[in-house]
N, CA, C and O atoms as CSV, one atom per row, in Angstrom:
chain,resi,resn,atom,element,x,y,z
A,1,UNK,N,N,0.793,-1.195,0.000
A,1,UNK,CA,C,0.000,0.000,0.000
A,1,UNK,C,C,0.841,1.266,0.000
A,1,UNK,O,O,0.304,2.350,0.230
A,2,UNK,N,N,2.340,1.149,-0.288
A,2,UNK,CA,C,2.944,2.399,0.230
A,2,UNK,C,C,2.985,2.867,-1.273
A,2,UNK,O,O,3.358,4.040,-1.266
A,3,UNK,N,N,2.792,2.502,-2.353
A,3,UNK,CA,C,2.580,3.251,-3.498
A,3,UNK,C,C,0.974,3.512,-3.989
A,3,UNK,O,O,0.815,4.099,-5.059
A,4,UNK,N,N,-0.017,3.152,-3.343
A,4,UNK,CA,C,-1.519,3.373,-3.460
A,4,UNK,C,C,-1.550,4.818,-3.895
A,4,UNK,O,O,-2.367,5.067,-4.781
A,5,UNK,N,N,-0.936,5.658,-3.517
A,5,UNK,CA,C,-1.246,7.215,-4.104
A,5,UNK,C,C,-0.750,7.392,-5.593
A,5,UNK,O,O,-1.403,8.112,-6.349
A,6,UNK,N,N,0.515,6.682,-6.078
A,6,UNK,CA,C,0.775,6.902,-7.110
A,6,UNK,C,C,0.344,6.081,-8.154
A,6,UNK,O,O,0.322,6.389,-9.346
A,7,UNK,N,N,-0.016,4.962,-7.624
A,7,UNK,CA,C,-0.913,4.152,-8.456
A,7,UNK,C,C,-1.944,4.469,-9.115
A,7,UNK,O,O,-2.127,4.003,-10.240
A,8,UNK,N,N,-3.153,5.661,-8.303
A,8,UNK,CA,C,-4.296,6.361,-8.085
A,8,UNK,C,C,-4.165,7.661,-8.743
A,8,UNK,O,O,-5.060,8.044,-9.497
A,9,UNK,N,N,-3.142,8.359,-8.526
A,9,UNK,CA,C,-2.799,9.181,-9.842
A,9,UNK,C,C,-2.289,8.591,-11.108
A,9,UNK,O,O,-2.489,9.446,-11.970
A,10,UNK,N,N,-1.732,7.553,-11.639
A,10,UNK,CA,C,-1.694,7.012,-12.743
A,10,UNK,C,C,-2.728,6.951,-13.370
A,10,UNK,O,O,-3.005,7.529,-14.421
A,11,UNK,N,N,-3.631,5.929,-12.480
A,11,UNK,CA,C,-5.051,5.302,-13.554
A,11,UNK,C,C,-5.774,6.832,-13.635
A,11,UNK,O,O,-6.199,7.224,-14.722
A,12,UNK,N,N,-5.877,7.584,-12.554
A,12,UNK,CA,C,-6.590,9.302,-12.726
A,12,UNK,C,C,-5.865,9.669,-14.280
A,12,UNK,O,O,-6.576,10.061,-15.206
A,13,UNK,N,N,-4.804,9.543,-14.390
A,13,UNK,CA,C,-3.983,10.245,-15.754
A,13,UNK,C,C,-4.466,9.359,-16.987
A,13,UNK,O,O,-4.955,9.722,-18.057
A,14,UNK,N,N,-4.229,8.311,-16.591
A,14,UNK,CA,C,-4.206,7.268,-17.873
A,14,UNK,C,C,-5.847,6.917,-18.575
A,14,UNK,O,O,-6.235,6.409,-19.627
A,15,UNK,N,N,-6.592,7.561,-17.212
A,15,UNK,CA,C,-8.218,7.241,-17.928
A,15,UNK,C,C,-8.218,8.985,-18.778
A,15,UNK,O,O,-8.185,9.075,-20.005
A,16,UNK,N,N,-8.249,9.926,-18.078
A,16,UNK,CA,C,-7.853,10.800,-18.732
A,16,UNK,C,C,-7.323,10.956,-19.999
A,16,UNK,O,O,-7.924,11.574,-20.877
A,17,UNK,N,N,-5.963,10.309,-20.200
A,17,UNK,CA,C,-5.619,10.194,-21.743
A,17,UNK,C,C,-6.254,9.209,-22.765
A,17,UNK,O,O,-6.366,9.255,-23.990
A,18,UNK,N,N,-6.622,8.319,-21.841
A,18,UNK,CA,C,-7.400,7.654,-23.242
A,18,UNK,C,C,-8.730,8.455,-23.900
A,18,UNK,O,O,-9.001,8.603,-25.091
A,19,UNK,N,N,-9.476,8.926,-22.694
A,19,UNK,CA,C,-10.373,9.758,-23.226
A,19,UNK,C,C,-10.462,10.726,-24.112
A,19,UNK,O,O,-11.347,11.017,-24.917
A,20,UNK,N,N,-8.974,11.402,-23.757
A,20,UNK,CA,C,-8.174,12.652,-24.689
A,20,UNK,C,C,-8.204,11.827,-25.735
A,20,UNK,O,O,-9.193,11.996,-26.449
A,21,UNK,N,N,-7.358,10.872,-26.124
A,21,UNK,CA,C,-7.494,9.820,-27.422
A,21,UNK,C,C,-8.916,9.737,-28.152
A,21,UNK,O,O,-9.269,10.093,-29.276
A,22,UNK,N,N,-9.290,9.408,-27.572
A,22,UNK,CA,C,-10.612,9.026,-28.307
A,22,UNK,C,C,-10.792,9.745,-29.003
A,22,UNK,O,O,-10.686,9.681,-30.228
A,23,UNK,N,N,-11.263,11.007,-28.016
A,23,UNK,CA,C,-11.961,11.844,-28.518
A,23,UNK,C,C,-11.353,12.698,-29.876
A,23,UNK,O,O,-12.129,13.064,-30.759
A,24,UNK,N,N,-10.084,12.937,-29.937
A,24,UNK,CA,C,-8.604,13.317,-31.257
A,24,UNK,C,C,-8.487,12.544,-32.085
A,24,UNK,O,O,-8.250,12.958,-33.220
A,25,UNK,N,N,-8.609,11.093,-31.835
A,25,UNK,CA,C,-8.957,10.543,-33.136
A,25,UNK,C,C,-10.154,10.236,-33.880
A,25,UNK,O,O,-10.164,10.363,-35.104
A,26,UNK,N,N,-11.486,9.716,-33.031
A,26,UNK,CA,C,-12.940,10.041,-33.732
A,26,UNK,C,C,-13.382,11.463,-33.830
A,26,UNK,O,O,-14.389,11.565,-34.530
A,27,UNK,N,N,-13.085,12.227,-33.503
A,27,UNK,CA,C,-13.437,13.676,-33.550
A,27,UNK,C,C,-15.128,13.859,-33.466
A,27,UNK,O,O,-15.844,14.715,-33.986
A,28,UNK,N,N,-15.504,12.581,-32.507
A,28,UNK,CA,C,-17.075,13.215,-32.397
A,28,UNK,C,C,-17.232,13.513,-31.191
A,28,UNK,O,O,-16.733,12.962,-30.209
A,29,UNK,N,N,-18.248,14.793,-31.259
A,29,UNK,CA,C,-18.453,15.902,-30.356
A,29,UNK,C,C,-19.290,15.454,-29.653
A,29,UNK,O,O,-19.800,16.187,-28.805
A,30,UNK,N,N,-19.805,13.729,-29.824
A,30,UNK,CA,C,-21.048,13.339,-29.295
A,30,UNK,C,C,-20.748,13.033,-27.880
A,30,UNK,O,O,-21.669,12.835,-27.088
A,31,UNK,N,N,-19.212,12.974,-27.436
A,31,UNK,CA,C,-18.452,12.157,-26.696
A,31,UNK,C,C,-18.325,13.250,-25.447
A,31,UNK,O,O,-18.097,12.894,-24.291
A,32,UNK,N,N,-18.503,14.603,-25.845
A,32,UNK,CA,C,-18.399,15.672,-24.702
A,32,UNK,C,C,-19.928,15.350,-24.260
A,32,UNK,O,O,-20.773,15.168,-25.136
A,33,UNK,N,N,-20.318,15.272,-22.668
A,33,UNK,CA,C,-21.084,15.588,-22.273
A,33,UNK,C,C,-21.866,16.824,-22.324
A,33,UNK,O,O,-21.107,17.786,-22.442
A,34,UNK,N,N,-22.776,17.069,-22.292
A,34,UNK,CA,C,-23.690,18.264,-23.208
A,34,UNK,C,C,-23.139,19.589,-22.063
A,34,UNK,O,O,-22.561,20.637,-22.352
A,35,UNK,N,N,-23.617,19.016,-20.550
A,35,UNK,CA,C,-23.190,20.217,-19.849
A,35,UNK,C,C,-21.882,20.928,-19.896
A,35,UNK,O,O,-21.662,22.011,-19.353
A,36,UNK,N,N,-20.815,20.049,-20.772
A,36,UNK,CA,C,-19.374,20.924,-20.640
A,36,UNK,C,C,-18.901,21.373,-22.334
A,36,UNK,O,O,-17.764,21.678,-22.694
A,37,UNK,N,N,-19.885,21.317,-23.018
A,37,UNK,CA,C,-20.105,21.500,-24.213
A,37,UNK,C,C,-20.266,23.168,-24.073
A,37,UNK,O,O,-20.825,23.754,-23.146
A,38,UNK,N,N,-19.471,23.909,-25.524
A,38,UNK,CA,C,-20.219,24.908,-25.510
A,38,UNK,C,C,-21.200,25.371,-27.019
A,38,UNK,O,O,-21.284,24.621,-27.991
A,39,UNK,N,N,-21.732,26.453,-26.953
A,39,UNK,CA,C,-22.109,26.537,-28.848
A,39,UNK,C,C,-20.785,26.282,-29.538
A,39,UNK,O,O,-19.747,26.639,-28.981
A,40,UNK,N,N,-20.762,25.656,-30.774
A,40,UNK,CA,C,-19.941,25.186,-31.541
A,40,UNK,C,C,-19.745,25.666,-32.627
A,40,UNK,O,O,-20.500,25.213,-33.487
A,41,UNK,N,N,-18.756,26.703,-33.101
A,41,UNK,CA,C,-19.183,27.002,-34.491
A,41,UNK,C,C,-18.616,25.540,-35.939
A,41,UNK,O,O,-19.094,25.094,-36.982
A,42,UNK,N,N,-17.529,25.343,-35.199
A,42,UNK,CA,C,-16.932,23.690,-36.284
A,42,UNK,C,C,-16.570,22.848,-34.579
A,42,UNK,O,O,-15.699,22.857,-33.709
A,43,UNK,N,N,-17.717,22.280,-34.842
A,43,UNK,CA,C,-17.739,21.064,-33.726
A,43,UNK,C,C,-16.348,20.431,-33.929
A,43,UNK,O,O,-15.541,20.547,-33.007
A,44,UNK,N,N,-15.942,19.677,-35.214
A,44,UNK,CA,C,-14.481,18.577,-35.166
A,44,UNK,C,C,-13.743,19.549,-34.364
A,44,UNK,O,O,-13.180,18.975,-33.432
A,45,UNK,N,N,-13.536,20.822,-34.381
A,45,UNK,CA,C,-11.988,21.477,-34.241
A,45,UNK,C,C,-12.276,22.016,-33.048
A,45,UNK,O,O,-11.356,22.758,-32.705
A,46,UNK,N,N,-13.470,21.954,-31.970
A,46,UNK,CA,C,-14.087,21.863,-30.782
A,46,UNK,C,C,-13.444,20.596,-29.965
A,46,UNK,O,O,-12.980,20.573,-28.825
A,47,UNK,N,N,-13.572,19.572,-30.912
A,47,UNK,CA,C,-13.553,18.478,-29.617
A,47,UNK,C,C,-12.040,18.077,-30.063
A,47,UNK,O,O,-11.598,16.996,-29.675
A,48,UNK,N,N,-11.209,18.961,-30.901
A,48,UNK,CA,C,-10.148,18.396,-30.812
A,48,UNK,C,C,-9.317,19.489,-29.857
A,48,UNK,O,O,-8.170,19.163,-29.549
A,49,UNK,N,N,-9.808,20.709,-29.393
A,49,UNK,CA,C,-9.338,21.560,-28.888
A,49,UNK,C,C,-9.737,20.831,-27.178
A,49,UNK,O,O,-8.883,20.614,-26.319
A,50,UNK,N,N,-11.158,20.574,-27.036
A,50,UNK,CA,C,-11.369,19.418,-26.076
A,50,UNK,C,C,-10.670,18.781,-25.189
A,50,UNK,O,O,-10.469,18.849,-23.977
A,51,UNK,N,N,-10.043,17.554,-26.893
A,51,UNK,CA,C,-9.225,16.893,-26.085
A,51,UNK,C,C,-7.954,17.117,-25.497
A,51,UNK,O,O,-7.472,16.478,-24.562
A,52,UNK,N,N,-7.281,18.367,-26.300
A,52,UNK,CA,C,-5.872,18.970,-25.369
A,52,UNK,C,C,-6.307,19.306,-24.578
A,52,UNK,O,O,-5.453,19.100,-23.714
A,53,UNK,N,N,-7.240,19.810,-24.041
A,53,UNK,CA,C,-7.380,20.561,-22.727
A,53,UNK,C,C,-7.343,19.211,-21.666
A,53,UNK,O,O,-6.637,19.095,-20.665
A,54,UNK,N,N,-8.461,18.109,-22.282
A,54,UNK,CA,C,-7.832,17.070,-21.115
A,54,UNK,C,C,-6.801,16.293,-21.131
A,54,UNK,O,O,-6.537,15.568,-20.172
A,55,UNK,N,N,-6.020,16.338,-22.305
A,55,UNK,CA,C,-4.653,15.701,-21.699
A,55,UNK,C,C,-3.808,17.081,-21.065
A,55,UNK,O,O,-2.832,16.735,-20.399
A,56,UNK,N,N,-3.967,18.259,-21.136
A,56,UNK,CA,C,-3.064,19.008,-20.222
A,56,UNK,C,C,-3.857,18.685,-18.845
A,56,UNK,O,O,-3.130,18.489,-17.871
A,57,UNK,N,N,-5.137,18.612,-18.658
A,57,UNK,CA,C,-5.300,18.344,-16.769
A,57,UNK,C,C,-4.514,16.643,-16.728
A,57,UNK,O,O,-4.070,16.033,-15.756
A,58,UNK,N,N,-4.552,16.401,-17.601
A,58,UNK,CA,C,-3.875,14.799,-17.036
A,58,UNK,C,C,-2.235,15.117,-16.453
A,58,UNK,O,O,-1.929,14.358,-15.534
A,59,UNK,N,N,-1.424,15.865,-16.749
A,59,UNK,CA,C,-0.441,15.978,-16.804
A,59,UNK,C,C,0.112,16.551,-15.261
A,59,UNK,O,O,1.278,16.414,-14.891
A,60,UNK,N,N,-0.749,17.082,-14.610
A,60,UNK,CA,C,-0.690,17.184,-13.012
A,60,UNK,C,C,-0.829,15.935,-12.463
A,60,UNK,O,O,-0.157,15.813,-11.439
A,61,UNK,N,N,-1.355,15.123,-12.722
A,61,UNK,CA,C,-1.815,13.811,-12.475
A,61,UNK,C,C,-0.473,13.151,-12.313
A,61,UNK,O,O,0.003,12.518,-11.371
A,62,UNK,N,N,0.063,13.518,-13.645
A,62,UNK,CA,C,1.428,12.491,-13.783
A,62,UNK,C,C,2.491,12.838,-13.107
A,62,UNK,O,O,3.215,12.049,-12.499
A,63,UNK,N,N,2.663,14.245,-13.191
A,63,UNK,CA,C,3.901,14.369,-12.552
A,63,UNK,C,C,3.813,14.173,-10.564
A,63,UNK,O,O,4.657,13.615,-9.864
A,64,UNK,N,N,2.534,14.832,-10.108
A,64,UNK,CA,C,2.272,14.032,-8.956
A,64,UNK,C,C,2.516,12.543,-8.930
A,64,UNK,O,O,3.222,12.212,-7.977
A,65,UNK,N,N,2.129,11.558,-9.708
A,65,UNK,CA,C,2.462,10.394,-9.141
A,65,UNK,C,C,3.462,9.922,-9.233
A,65,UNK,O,O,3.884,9.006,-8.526
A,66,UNK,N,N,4.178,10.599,-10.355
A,66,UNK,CA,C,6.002,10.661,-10.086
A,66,UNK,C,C,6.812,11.023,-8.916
A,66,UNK,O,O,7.716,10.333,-8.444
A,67,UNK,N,N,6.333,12.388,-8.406
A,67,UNK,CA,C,7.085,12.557,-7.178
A,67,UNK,C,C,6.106,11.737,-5.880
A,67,UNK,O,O,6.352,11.756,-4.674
A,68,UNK,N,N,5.117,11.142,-6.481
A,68,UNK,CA,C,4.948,10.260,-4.852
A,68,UNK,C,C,5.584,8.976,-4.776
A,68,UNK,O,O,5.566,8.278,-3.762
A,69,UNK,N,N,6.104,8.694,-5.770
A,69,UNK,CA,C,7.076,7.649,-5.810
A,69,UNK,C,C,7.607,7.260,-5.391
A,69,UNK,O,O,7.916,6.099,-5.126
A,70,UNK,N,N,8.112,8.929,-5.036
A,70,UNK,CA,C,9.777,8.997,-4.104
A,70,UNK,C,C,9.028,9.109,-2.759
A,70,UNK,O,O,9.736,9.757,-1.988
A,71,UNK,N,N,7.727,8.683,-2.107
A,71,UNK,CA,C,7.411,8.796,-1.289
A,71,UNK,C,C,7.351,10.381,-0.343
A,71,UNK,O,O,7.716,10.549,0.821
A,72,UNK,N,N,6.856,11.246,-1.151
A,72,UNK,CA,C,7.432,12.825,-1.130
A,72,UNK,C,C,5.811,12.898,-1.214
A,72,UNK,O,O,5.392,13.446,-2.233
A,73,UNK,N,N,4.575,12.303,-0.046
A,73,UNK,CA,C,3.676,13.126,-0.294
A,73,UNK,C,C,2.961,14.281,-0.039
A,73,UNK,O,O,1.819,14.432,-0.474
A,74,UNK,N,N,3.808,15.501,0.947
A,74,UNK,CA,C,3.179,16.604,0.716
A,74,UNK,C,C,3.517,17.490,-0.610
A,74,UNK,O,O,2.771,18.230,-1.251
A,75,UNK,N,N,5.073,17.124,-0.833
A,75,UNK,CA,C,5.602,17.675,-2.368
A,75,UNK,C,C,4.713,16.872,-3.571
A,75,UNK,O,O,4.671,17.334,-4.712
A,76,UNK,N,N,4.056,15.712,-3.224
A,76,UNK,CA,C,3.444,15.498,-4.193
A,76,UNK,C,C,1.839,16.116,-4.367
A,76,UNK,O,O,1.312,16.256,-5.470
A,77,UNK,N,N,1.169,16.458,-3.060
A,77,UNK,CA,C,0.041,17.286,-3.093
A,77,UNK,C,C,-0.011,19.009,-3.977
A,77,UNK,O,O,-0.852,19.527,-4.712
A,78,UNK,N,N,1.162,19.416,-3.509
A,78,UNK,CA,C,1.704,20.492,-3.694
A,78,UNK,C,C,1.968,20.822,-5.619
A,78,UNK,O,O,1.545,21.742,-6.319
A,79,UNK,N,N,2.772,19.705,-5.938
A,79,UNK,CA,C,3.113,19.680,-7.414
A,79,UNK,C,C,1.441,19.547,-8.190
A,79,UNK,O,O,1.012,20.035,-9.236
A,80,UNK,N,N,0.820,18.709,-7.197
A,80,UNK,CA,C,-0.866,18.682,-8.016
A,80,UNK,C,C,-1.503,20.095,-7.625
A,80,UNK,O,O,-1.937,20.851,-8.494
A,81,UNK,N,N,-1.522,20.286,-6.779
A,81,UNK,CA,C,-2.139,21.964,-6.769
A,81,UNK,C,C,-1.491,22.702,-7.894
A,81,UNK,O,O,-2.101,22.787,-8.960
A,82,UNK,N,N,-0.263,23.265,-7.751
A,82,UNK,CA,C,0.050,24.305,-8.631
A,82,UNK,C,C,-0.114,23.467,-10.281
A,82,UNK,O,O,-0.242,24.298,-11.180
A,83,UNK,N,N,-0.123,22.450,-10.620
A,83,UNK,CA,C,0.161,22.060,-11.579
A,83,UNK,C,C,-1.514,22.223,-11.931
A,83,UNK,O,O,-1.561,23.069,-12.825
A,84,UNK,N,N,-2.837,21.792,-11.622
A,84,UNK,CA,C,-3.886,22.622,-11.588
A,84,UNK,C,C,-4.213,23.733,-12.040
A,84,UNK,O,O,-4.949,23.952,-13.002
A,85,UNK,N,N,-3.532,24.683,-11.182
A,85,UNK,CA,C,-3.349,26.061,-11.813
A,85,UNK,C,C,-3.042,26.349,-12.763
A,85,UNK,O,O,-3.683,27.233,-13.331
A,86,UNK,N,N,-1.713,25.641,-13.515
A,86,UNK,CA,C,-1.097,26.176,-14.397
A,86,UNK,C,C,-1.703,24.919,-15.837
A,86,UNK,O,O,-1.646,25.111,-17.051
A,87,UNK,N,N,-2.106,23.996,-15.273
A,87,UNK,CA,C,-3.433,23.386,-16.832
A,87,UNK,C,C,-4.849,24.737,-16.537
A,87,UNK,O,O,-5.058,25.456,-17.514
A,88,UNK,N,N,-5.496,24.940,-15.587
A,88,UNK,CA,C,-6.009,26.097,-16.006
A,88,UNK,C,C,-5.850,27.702,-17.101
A,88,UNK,O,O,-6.531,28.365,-17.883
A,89,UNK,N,N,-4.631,27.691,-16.555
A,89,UNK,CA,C,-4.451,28.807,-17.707
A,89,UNK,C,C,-3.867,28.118,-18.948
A,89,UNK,O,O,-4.046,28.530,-20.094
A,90,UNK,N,N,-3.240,27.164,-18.658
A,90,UNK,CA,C,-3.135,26.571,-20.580
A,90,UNK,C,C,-4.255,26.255,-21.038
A,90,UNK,O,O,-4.356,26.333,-22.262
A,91,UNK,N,N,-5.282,25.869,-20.375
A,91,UNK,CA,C,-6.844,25.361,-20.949
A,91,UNK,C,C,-7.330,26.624,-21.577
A,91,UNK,O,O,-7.669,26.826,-22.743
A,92,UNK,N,N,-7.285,27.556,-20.395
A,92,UNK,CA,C,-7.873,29.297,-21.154
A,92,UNK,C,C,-7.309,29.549,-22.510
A,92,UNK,O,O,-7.838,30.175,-23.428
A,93,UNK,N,N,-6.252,29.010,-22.486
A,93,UNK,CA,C,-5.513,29.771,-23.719
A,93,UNK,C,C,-5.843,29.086,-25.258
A,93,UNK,O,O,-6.151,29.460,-26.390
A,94,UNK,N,N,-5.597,27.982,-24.602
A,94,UNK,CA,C,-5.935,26.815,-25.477
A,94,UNK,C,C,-7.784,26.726,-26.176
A,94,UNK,O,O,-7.992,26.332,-27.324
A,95,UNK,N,N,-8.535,27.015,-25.551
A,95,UNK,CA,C,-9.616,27.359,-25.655
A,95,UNK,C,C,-10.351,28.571,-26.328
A,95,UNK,O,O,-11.308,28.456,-27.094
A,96,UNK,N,N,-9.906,29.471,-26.028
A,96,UNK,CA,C,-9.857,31.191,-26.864
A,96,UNK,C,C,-9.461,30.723,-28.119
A,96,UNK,O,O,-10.287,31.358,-28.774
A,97,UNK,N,N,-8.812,30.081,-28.974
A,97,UNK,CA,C,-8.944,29.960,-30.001
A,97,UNK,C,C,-10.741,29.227,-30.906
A,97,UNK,O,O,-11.361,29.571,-31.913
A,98,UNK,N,N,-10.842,28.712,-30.405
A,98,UNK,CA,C,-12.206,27.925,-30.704
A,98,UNK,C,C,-13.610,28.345,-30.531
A,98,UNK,O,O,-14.583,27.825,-31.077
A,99,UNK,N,N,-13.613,29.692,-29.427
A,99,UNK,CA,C,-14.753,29.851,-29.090
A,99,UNK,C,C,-15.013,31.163,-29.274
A,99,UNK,O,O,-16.126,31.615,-29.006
């Protein structure tokens, strides 16, 4: 059980990216749930903008369960907070193009 946290951020990351997958290679918009959907003017280039946004939240995921590895878990709480933050503003940015 002494790696249960990083295990738990893996599969958090890895369901995450497959989803990102999916959704980048079928490019259907059917796959966003309606509530996180917005008006669409070219749906494909919507859900491919979509799916970067969720592989950048996956990427806090990962590098947290990297440093809990090292058994470092308040540095690993810590790297998931700010790393949060900073997929937030890549999502903003990333997003303003599309909408």
């Amino acid at each position: 059980m002494e790696y249960a946290f990083s295990i738990m951020m893996f599969a958090m990351a890895g369901g995450m990216l497959l989803y990102a997958g999916d959704l980048a290679i079928w490019k259907n918009y059917k796959l966003i749930p309606r509530w996180q959907s917005a008006r669409m003017k070219d749906p494909k280039a919507y859900t491919v903008q979509f799916a970067k946004v969720i592989a950048v939240f996956a990427l806090p995921f990962l590098a947290s369960g990297l440093v809990g590895l090292l058994q470092w878990y308040i540095p690993a709480l810590i790297v998931l907070a700010v790393g949060f933050v900073g997929a937030g503003l890549a999502a903003a940015r990333l997003m303003k193009d599309v909408m």
